[in-house]
Backbone as a ProteinNet text record, in pm:
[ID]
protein_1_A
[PRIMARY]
XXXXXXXXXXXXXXXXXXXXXXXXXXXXXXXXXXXXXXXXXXXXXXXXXXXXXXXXXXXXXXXXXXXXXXXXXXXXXXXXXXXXXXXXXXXXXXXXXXXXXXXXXXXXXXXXXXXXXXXXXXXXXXXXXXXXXXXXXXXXXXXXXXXXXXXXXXXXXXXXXXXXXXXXXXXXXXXXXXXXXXXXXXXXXXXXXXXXXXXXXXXXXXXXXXXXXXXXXXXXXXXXXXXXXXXXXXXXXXXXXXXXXXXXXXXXXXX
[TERTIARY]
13371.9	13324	13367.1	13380.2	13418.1	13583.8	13648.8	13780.7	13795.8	13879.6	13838.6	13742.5	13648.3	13524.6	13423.4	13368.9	13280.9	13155.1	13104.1	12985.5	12839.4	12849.9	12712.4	12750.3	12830.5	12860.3	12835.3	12896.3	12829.9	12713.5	12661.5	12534.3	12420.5	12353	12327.4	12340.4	12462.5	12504.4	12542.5	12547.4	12556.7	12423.7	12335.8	12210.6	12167.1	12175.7	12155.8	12213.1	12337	12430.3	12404.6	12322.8	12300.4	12171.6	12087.6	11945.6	11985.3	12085.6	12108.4	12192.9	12315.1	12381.1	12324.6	12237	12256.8	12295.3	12395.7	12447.2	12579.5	12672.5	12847.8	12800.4	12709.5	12699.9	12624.9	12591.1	12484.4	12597.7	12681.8	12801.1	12914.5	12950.5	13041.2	12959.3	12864.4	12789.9	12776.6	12781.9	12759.8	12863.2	12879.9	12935.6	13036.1	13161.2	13223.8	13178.9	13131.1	13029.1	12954.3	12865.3	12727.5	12801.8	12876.4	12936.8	13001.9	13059.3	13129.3	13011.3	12911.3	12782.2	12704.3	12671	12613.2	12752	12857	12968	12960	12864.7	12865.6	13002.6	12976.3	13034.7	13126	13142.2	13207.8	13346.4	13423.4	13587.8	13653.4	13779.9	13880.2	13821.5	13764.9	13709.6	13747.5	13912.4	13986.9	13961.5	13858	13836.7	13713.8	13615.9	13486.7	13526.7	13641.3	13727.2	13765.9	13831.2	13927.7	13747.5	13672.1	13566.6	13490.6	13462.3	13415.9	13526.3	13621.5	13745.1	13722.4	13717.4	13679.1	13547.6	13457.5	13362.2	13370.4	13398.3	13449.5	13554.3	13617.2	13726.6	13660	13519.8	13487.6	13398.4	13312.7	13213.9	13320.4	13467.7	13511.7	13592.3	13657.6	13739.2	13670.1	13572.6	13542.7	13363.1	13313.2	13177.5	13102	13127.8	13049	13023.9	13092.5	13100.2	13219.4	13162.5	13302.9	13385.5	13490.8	13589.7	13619.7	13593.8	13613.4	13771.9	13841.6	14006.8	14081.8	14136.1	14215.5	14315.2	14345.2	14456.4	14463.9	14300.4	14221	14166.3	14097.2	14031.6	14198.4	14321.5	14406	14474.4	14404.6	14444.9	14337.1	14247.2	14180.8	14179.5	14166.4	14196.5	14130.3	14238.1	14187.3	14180.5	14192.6	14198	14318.1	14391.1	14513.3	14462.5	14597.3	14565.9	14438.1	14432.7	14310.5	14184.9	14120.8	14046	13977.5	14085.2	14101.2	14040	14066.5	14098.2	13919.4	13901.6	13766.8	13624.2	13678.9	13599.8	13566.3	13681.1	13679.9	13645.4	13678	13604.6	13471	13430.9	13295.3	13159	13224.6	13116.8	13117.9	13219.2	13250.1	13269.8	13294.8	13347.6	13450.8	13548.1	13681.1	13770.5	13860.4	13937.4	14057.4	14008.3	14148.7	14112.7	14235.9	14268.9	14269.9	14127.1	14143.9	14147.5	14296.4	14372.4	14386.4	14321.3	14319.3	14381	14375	14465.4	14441	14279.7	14228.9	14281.1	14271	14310.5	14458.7	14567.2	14691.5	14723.1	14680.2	14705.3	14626.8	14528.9	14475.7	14611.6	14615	14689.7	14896.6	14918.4	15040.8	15066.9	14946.9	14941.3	14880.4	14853.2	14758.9	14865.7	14955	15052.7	15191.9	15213.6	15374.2	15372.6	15249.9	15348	15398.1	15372.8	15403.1	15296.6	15319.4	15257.4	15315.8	15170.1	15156.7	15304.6	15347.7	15487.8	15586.6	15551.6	15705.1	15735.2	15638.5	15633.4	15589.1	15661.3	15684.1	15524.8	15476.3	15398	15332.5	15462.4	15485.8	15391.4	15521.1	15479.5	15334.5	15274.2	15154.6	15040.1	15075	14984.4	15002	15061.6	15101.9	15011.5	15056	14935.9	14826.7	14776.2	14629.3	14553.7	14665.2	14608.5	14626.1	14670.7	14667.1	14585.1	14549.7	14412	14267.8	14295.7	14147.8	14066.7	13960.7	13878.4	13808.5	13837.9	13824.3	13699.5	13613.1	13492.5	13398	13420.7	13374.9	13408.5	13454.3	13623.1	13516.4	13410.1	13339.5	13316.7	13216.4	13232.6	13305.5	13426.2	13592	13634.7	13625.7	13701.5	13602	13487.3	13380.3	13415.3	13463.4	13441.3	13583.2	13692.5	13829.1	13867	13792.7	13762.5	13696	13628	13517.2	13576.1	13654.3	13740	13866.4	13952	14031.3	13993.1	13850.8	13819.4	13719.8	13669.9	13595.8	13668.9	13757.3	13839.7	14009.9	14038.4	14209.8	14226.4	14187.6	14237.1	14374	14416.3	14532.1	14590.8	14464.2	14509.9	14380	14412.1	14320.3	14192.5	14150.1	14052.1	14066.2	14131.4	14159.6	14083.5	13992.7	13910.8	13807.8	13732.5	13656.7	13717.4	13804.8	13841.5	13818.7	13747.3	13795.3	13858.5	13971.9	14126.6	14226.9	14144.4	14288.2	14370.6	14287.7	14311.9	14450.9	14453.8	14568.6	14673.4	14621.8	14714.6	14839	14920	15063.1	15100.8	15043.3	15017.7	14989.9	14919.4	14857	14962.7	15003.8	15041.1	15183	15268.2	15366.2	15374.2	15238.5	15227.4	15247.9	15199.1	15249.4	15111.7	15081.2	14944.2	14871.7	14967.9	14928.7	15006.9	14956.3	14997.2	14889.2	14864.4	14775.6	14846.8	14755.8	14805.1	14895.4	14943	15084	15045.1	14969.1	14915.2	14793.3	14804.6	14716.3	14643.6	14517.5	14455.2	14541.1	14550.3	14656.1	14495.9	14486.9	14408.8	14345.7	14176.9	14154.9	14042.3	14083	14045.8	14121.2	14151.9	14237.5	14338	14284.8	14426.1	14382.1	14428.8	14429.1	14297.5	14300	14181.5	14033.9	14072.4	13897.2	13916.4	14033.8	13978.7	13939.8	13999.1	13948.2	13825.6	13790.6	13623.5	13537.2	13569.6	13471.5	13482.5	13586.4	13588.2	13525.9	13510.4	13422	13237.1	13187.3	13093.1	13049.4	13131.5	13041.7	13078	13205.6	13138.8	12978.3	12986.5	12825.1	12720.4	12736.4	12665.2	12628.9	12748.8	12728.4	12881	12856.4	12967.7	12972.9	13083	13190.2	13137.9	13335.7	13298.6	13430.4	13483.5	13619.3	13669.7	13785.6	13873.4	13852.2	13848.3	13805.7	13672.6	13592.1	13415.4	13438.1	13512.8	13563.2	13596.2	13706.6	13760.7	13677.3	13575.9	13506.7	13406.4	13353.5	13261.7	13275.3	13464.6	13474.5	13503.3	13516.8	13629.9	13794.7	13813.8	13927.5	14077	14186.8	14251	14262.9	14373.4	14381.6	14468.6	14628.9	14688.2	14688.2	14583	14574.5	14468.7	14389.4	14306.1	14370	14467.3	14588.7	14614.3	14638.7	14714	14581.1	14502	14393.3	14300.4	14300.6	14302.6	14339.4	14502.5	14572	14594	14581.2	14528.6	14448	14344.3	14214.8	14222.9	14301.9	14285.7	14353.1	14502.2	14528	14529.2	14413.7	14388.4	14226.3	14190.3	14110.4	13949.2	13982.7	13853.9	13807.2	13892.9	13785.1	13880.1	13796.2	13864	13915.4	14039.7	14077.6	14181.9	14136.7	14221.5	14346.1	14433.2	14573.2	14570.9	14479.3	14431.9	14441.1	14330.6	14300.7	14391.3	14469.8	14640.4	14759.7	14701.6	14789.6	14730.8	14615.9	14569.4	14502.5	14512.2	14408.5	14269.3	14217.3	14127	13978.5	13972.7	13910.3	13963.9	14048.8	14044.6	13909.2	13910.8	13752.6	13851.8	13705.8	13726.7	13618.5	13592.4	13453.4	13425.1	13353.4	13363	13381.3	13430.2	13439.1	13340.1	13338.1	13207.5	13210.4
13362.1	13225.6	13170.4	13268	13228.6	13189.3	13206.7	13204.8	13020.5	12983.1	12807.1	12716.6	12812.4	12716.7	12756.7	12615.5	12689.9	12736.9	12800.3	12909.7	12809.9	12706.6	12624	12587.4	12553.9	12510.3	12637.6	12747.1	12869	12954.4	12915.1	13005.4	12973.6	12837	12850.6	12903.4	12870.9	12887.6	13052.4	13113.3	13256.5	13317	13237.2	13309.6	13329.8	13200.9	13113.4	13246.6	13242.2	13361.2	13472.2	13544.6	13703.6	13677.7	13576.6	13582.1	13583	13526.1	13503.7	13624.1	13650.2	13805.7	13882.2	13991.4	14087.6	14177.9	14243.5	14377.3	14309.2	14425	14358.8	14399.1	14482.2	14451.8	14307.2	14262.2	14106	14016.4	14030.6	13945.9	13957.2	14091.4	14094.4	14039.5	14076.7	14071.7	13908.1	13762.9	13676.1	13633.2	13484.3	13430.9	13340.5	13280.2	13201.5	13097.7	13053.7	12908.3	12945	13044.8	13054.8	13110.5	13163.4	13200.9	13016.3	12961.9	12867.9	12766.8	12761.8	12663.5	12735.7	12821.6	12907.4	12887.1	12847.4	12849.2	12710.1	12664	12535.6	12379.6	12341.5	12255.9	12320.1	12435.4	12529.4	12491.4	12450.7	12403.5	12530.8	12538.3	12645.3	12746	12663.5	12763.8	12865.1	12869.5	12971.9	13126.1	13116.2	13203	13323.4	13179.2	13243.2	13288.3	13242.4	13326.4	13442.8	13470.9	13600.4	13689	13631.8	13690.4	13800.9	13694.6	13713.5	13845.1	13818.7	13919.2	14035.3	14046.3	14178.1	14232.6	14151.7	14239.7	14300.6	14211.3	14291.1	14444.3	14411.9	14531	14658.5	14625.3	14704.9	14794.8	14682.8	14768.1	14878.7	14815	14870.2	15000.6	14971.6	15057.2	15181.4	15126.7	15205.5	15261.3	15217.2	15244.9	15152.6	15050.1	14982.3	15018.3	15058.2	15094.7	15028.8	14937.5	14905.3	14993.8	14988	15055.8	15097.5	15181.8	15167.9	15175.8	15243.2	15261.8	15115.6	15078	14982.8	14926.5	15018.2	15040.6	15011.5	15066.5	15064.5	14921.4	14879.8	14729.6	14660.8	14640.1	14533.9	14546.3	14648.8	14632.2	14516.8	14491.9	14450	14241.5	14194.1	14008.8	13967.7	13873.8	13796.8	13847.5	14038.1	14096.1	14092.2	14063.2	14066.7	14173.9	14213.5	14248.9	14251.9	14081	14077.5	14120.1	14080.2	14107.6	14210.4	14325.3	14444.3	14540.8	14505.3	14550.5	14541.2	14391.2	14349.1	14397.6	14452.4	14500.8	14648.6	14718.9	14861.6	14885.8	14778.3	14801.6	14770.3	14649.5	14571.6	14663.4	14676.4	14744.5	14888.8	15001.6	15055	15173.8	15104.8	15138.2	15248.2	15187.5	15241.6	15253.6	15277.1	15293.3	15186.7	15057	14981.5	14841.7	14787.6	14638.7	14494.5	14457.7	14336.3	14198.6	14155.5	14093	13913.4	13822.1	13724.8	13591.1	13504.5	13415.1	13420.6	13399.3	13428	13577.6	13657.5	13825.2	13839.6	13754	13755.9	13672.6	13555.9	13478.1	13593.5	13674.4	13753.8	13843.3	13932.4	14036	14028.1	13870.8	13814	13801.3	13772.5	13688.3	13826.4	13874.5	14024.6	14113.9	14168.9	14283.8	14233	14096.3	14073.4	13966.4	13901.8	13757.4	13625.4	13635.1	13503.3	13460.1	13383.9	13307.1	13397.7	13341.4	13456.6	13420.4	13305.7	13266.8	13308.2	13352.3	13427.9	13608.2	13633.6	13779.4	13805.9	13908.6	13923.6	14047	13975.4	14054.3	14203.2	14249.3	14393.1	14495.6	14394	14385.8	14360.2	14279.9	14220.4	14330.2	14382.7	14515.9	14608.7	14632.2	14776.7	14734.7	14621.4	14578.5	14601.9	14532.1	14547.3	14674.6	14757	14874.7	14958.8	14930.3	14992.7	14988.9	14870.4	14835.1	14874.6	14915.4	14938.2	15028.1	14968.8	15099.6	15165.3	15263.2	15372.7	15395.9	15412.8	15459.7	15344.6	15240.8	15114	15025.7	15030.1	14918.4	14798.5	14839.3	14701	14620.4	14675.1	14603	14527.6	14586.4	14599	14438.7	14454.2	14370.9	14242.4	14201.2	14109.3	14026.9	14132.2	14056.7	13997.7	14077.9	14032.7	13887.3	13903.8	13742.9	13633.2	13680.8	13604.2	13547.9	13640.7	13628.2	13506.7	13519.2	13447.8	13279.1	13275.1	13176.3	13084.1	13146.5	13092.6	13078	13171.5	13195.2	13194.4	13261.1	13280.3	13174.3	13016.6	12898.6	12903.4	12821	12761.4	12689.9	12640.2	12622.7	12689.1	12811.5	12960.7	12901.9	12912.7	12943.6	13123.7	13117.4	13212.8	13269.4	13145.8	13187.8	13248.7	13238.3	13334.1	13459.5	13500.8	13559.8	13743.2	13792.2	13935.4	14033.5	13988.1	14054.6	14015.7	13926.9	13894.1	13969.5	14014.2	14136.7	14240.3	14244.5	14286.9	14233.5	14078.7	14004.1	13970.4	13985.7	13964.2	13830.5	13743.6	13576.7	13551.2	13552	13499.5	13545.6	13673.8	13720.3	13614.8	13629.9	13514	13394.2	13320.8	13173.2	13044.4	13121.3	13007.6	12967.3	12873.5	12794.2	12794.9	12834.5	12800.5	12631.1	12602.9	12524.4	12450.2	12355.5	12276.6	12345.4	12368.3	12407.5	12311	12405.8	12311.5	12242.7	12338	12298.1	12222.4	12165.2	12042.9	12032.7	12006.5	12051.3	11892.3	11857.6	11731.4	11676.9	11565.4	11438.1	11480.6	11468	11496.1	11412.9	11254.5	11147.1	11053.2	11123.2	11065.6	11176.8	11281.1	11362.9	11419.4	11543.3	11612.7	11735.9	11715.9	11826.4	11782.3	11676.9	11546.1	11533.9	11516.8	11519.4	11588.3	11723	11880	11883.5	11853.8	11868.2	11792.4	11661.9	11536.1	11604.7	11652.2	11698.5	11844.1	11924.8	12025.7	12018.5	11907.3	11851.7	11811.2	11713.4	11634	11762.7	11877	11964.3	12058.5	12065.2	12141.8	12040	11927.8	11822.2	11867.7	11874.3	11852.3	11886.4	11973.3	12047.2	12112.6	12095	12005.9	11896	11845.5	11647.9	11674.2	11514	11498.7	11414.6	11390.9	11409.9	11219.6	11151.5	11034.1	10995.5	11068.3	11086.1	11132.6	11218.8	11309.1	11229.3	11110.2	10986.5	10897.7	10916	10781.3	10842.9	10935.8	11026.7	11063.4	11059.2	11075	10969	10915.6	10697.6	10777.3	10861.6	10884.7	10875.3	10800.5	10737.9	10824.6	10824.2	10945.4	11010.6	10963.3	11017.5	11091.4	11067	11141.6	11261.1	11205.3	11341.1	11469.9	11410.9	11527.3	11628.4	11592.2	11690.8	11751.5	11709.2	11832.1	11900.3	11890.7	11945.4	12019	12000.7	12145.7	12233.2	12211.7	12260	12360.4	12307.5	12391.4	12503.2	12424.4	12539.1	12636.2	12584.4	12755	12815.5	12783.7	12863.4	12932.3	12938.1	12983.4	12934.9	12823.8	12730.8	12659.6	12579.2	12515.4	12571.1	12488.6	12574	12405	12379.4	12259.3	12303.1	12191.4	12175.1	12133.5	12132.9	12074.8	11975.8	11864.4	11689	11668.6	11765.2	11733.4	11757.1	11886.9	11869.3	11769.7	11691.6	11613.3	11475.3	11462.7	11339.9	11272.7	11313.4	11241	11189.5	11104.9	11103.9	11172.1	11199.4	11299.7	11435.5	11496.9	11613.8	11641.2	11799.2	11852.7	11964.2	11912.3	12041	12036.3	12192.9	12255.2	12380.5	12418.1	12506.2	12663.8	12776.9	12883.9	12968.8	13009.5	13105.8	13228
14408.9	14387.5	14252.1	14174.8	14038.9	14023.1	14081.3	14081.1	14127.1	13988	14046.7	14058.4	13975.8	14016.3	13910.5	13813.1	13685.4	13731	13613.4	13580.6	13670.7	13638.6	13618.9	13793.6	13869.8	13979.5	14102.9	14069.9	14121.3	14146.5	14012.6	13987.4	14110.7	14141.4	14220.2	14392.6	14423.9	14543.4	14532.3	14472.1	14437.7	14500	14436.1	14449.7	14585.1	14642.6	14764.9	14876.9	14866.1	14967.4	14955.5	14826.2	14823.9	14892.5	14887.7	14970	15098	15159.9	15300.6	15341.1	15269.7	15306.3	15171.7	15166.2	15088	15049.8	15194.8	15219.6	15262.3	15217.1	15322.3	15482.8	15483	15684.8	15711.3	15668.1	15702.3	15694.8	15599.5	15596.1	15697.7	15726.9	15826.9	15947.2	15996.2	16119.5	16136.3	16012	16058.8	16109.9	16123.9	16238.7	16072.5	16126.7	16018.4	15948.5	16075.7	16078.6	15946.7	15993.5	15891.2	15748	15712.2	15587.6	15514.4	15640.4	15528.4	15539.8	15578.8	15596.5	15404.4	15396.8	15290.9	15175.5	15187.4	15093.4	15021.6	15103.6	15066.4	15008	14889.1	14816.6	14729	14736	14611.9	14599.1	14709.2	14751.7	14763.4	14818.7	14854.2	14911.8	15060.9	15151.5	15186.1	15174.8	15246.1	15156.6	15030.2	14935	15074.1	15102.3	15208.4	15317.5	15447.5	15512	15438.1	15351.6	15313.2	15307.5	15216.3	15214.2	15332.8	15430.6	15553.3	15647.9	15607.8	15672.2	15592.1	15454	15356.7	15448.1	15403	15478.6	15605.5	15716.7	15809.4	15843.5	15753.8	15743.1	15657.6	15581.9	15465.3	15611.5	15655.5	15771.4	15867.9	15952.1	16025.7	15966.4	15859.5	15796.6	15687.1	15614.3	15517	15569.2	15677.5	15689.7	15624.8	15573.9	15482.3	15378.7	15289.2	15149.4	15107.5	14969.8	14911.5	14826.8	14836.6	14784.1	14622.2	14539.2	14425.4	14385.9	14473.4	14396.4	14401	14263.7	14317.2	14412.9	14431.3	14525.8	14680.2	14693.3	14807.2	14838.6	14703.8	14726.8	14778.1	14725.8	14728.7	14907.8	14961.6	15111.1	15206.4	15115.9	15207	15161.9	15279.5	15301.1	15191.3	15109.8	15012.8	14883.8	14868.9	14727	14680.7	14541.8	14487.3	14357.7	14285	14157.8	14089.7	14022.5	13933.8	13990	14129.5	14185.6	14231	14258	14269.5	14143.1	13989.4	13920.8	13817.1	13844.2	13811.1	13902.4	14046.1	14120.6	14075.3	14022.4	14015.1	13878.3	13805.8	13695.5	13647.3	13679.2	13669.8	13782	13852.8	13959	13949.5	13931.2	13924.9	13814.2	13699.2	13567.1	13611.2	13704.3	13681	13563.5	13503.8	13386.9	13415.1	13445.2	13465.5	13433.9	13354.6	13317.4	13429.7	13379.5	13470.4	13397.8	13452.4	13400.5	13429.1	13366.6	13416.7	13326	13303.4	13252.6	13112.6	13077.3	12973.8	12905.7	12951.6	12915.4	12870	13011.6	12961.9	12808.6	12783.2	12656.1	12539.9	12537.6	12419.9	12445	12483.5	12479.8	12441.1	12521.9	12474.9	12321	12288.6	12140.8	12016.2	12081.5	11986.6	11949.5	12105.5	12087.5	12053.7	12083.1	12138	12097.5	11978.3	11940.6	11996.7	12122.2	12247.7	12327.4	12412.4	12484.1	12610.3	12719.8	12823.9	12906.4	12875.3	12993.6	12914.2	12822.7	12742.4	12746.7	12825.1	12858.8	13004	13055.5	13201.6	13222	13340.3	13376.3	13392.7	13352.7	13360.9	13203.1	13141.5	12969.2	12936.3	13020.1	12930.9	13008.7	13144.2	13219.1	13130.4	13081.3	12953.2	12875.6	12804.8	12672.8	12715.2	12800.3	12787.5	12852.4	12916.5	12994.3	12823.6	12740.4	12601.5	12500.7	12527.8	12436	12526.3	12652.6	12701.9	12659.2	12640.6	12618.6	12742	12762.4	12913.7	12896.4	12812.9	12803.5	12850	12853.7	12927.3	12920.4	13056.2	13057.2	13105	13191.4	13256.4	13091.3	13017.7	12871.9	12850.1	12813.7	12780.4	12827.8	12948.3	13024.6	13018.5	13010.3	12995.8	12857.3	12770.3	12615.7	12649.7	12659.1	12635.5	12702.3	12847.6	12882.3	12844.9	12786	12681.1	12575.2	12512.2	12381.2	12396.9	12554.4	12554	12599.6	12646.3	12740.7	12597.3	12514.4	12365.7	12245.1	12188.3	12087.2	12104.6	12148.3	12208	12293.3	12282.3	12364.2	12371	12445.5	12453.1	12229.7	12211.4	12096.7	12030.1	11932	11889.2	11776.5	11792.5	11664.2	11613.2	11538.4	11480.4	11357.8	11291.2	11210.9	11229.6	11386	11394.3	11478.9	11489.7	11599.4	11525.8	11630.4	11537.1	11608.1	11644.4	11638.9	11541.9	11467.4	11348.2	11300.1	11263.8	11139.5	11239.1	11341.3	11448.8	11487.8	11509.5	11578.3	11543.7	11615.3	11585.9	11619.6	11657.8	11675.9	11540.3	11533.2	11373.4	11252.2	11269.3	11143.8	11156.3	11252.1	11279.3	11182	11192.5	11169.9	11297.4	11395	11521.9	11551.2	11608.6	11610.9	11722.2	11886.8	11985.4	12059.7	12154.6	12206.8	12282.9	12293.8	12438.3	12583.8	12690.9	12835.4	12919.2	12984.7	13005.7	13192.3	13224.2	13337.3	13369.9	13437	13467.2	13638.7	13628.2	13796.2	13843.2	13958	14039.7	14029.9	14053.8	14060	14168.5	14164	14325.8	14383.5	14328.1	14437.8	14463.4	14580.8	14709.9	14756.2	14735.8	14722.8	14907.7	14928.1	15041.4	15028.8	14923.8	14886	14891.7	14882.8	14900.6	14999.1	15115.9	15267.3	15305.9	15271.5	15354.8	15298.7	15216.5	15159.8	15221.3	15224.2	15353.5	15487.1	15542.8	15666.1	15690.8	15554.5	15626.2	15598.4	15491	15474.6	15627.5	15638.9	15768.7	15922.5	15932.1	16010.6	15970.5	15877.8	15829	15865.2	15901	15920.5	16039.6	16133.9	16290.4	16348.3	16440.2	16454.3	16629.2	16728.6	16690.2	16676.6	16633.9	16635.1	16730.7	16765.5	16805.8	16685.7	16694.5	16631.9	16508	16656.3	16594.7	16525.5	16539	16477.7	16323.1	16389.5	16240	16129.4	16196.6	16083.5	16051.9	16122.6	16119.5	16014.5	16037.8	15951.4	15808.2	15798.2	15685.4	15584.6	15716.1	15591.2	15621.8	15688.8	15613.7	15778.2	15730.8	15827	15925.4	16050.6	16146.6	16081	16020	15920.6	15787.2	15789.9	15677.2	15707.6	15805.8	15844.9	15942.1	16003.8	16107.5	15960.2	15922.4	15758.5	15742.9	15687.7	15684.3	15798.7	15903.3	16026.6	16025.2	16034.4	16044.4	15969.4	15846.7	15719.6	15737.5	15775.4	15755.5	15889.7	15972	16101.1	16069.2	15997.1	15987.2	15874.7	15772.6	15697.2	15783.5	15917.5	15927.6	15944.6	15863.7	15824.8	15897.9	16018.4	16110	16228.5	16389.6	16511.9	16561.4	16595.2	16625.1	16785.1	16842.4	16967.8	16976	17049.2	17083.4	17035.4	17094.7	17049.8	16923.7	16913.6	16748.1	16655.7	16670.4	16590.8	16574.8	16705	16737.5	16713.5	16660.1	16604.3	16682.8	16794.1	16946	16933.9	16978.1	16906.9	16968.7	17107.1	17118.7	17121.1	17044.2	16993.9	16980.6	16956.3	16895.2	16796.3	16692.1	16577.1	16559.7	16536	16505.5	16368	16328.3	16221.4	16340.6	16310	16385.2	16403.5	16487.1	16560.5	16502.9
[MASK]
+++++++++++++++++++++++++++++++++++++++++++++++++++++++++++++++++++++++++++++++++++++++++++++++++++++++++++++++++++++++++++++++++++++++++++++++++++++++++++++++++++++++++++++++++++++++++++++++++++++++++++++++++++++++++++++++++++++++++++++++++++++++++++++++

């Protein structure tokens, strides 16, 4: 939930979903519907699918126990690297670097003097699998994100920082930079439709295709694109029609 989405926007709906699933069997066992209904407003549903598929695969494959090896977590829907790595360590206190945007800019700038796009991925897994501390990496890995997401900005406060005294950024004389990336605008975009359109399915579900537009304000053209969108990321169940813009198509959230 945290991935894409701030602290204060989660926290509730966090809470909300461990009261409703508390175990990965309650989660596999529900239905899609009821996972992306409980996922609420959070956006990038396709996070609560991959979700819903983990659990499933955790009950069928592992007995219902989650996985501590990394290696192990990254087989299963929706885990990559970082995810993998923060699971085995945070839950776990595995001995491994979990590595996230915040983590890559400390460790770029601490060991190697650059910015995280000036060093290849490879390089910056060494660094910080070098600086870990194994004895409690969950710790470890909490502050270092902390450090890059409060202090190690895009542009550093370096005066309070206490890695100075290390850093090979600082000792340089380079200042940092403002972020070069930017979230796309998201009113009017495609991402505010798929969001009206799975709102008003949590509303009432199915609809057809034209209810759907009407429900949302949003044209038939522009709603075909997120339709199919969402269908094949999993997220809603749409008919021939409804791909095709018909206007009694039916789309529904999945069973």
């Amino acid at each position: 939930m945290l991935q894409q989405t701030q602290v204060a926007r989660v926290e509730p709906v966090f809470e909300a979903f461990m009261r409703r699933f508390p175990g990965v069997g309650s989660l596999a066992d529900a239905s899609r519907a009821e996972v992306l209904r409980a996922w609420g407003r959070l956006g990038y549903p396709r996070r609560a699918v991959s979700l819903h598929r983990a659990a499933a695969e955790i009950v069928r494959v592992h007995d219902g126990v989650v996985p501590r090896d990394p290696s192990v977590l990254r087989t299963l829907p929706g885990i990559g690297d970082y995810t993998a790595a923060a699971v085995a360590s945070l839950a776990f206190g595995e001995p491994v670097a979990a590595i996230d945007t915040n983590v890559r800019r400390v460790w770029a700038r601490v060991d190697l003097a650059a910015e995280a796009d000036e060093v290849s991925a490879r390089v910056l897994g060494e660094a910080a699998s070098a600086w870990l501390d194994r004895r409690r990496p969950s710790a470890w890995n909490q502050a270092v994100m902390d450090l890059g997401r409060e202090v190690c900005r895009p542009t550093p406060r370096c005066d309070v920082c206490p890695l100075r005294a290390w850093c090979a950024f600082a000792a340089s004389g380079r200042v940092g930079r403002p972020a070069s990336r930017r979230q796309p605008r998201f009113e009017g975009s495609l991402r505010q439709v798929r969001g009206a359109t799975l709102a008003a399915l949590r509303e009432r579900s199915p609809r057809t295709f034209g209810g759907l537009s009407r429900a949302t304000g949003t044209s038939p053209e522009r709603l075909v694109d997120a339709v199919r969108g969402l269908h094949r990321d999993g997220v809603v169940t749409a008919s021939a029609g409804a791909l095709e813009g018909r206007d009694r198509g039916r789309v529904s959230l999945p069973g």
